[in-house]
C-alpha positions in Angstrom: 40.0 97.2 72.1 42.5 99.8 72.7 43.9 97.5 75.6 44.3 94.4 73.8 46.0 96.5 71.1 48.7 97.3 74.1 48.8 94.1 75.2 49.5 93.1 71.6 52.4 96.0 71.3 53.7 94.5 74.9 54.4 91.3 73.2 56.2 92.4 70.6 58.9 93.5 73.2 58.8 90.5 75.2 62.4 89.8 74.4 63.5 93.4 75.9 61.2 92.7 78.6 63.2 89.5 79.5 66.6 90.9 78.5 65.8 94.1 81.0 64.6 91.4 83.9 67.5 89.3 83.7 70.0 92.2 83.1 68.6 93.6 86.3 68.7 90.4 88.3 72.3 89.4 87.7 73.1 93.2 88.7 71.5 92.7 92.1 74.6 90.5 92.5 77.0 91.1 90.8 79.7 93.0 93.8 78.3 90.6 96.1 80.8 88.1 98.0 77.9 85.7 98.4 76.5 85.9 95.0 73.1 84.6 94.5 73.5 82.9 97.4 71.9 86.1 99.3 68.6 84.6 97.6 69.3 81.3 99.8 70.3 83.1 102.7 67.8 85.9 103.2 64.8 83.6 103.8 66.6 81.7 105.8 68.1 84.0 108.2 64.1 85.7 108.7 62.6 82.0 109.1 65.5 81.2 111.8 64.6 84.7 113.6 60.9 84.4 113.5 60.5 80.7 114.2 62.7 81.3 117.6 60.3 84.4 118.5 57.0 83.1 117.2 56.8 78.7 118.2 59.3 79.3 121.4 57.9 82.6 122.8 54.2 82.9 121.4 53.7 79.1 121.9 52.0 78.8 118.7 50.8 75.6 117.6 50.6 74.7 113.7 51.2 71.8 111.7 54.8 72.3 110.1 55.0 75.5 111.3 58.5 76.0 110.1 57.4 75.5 106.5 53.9 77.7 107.2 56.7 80.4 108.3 59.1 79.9 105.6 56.1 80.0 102.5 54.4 83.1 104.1 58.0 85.2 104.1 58.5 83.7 100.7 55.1 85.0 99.4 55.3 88.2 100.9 59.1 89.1 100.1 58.0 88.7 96.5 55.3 91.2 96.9 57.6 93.6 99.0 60.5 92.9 96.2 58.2 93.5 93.1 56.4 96.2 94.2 60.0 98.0 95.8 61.5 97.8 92.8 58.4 98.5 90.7 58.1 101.7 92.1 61.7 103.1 90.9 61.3 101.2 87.9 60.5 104.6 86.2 62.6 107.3 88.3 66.0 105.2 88.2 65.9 104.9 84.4 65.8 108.7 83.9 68.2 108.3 80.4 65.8 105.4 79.1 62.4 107.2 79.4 63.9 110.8 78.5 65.7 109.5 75.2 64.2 106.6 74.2 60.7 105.5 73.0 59.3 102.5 74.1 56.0 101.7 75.9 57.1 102.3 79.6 55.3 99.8 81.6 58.0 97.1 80.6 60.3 98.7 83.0 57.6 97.8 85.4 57.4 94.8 84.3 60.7 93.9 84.0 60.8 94.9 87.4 58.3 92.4 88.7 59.9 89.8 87.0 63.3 90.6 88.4 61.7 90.0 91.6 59.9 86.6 90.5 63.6 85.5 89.4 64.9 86.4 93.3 61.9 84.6 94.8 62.4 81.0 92.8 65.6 81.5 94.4 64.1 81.9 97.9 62.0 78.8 96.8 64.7 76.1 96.4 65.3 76.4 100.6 61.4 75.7 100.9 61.8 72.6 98.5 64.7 71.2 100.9 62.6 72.1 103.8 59.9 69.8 102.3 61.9 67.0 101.9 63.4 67.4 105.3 60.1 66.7 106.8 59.1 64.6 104.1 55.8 66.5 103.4 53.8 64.5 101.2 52.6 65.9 97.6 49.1 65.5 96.2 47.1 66.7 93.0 46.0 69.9 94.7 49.5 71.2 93.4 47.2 72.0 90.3 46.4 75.2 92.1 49.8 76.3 92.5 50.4 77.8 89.0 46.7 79.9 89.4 47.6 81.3 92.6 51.0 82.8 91.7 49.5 84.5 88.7 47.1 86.0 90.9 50.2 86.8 93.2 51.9 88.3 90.1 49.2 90.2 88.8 48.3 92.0 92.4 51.8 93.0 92.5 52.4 94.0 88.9 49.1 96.2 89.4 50.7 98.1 92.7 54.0 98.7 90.8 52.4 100.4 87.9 50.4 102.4 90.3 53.5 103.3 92.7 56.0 103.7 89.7 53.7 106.6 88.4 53.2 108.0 91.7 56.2 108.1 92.4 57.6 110.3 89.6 55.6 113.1 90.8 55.1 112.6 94.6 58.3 111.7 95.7 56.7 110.7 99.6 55.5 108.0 97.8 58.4 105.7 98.3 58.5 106.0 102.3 55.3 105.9 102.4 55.0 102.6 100.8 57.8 101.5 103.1 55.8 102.0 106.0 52.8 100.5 104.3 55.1 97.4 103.7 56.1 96.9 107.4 52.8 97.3 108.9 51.0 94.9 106.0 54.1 91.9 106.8 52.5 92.1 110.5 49.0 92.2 109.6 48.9 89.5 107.2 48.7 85.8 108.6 52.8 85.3 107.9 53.4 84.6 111.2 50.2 83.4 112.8 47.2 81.3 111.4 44.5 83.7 111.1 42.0 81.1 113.3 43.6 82.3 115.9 41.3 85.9 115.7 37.8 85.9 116.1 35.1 85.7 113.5 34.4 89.3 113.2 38.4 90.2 113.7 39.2 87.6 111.1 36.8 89.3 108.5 38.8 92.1 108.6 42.6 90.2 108.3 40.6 88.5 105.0 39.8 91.2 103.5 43.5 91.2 102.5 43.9 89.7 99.1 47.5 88.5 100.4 45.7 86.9 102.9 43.8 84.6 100.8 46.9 84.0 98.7 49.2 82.6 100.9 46.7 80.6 103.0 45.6 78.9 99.2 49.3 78.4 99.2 50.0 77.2 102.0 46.6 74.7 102.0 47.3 72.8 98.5 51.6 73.2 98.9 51.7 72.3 102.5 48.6 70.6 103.6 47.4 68.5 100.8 44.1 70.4 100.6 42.5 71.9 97.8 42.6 75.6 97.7 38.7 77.3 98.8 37.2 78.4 95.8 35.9 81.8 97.7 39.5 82.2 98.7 40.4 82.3 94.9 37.7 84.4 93.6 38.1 86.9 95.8 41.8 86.9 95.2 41.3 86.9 91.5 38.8 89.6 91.7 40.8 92.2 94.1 44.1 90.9 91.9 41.8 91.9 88.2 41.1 95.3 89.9 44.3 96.3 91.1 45.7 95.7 87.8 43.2 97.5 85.6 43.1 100.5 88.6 46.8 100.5 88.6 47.1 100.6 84.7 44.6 103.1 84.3 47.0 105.7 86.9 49.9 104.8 85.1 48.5 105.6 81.5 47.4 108.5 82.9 50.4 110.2 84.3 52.8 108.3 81.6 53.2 111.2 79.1 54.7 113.4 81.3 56.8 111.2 82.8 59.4 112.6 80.6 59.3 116.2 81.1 59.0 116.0 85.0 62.0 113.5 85.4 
């Protein structure tokens, strides 16, 4: 009850929520000689770089591989953005949370949503991709709007948990940083994960990013519906990281004040 009583109070500031995300996103850019280009440019630039090392020296052999490349970096930059910038959401607003009262999660949130904003960006070079090599689209696009949410809601819940850490551990942010690096490499961005063995490709799937971005990749890319284990286990690890990461930030909220 209690929590859909905050949920309830959350919606009531959906318009500072939006105001705070968009305020944030045109700031990203504001001194920049390429504008919001950068959103254009960035994926680009890592796709050109990765494609070069991965099909040329690796040999690796996947349908559209550019595209598998460019939706993986896509996917994952979102997560690295959101959660990034999640985790100062509450440390670089010192004046807001000392002097003014409002629930503090929407910075979080706000946050997350900043980062959504960059990544449709990011998108519109995958769209032009697609119609470069004239991918098909099929009905499985259904799926699309499902496995973003889980996308969003997996990132929202490491943000809240991070943000709150972060006020009092301050290691927290290189830590993550580390944890960000070694996670781009050891989900299947760059690689299909059939390339592992069955027992080594447990393990890689035990990632919730993992089964993410290949759903995205099957019904965007491939014209295949998205596995229905894939999403449920997605779905489930996505549910728990939220409620896991909520439950740490309600708990170290009230003295968020006082130790800022």
């Amino acid at each position: 009850m209690m929590f859909l009583d905050r949920m309830k109070t959350l919606y009531g500031y959906r318009n500072l929520i939006w105001t705070l995300a968009w305020g944030e996103f045109k700031q990203r850019y504001k001194n920049s000689v390429l504008g919001y280009f950068w959103s254009l440019l960035e994926p680009l630039l890592m796709l050109v770089v990765l494609y070069v090392v991965f099909s040329n020296l690796m040999r690796i052999q996947v349908e559209y591989y550019q595209l598998f490349l460019l939706l993986g970096i896509i996917l994952w930059n979102f997560l690295s953005r959101a959660t990034s910038m999640g985790l100062n959401a509450i440390l670089g607003k010192p004046g807001m949370v000392q002097k003014i009262y409002f629930p503090r999660e929407i910075l979080v949130i706000s946050s997350c949503i900043t980062a959504l904003l960059m990544s449709i960006f990011e998108s519109l070079v995958f769209i032009a991709f697609m119609a470069v090599f004239q991918v098909p689209l099929s009905a499985n696009l259904v799926y699309v709007p499902l496995i973003l949410v889980l996308l969003f809601l997996v990132s929202l819940g490491l943000s809240l948990a991070l943000a709150a850490l972060n006020v009092f551990y301050r290691d927290v942010q290189f830590i993550w940083a580390v944890i960000l690096q070694a996670g781009f490499f050891a989900t299947p961005i760059l690689y299909p994960v059939t390339i592992f063995p069955e027992s080594l490709r447990d393990i890689f799937l035990l990632n919730p990013m993992a089964h993410i971005i290949i759903s995205a990749r099957d019904t965007i890319i491939y014209s295949t519906p998205a596995a229905a284990g894939s999403l449920l286990y997605a779905g489930i690890v996505s549910a728990i990281t939220l409620i896991i990461g909520y439950i740490i930030f309600a708990h170290y909220e009230p003295r968020f004040a006082e130790e800022m």
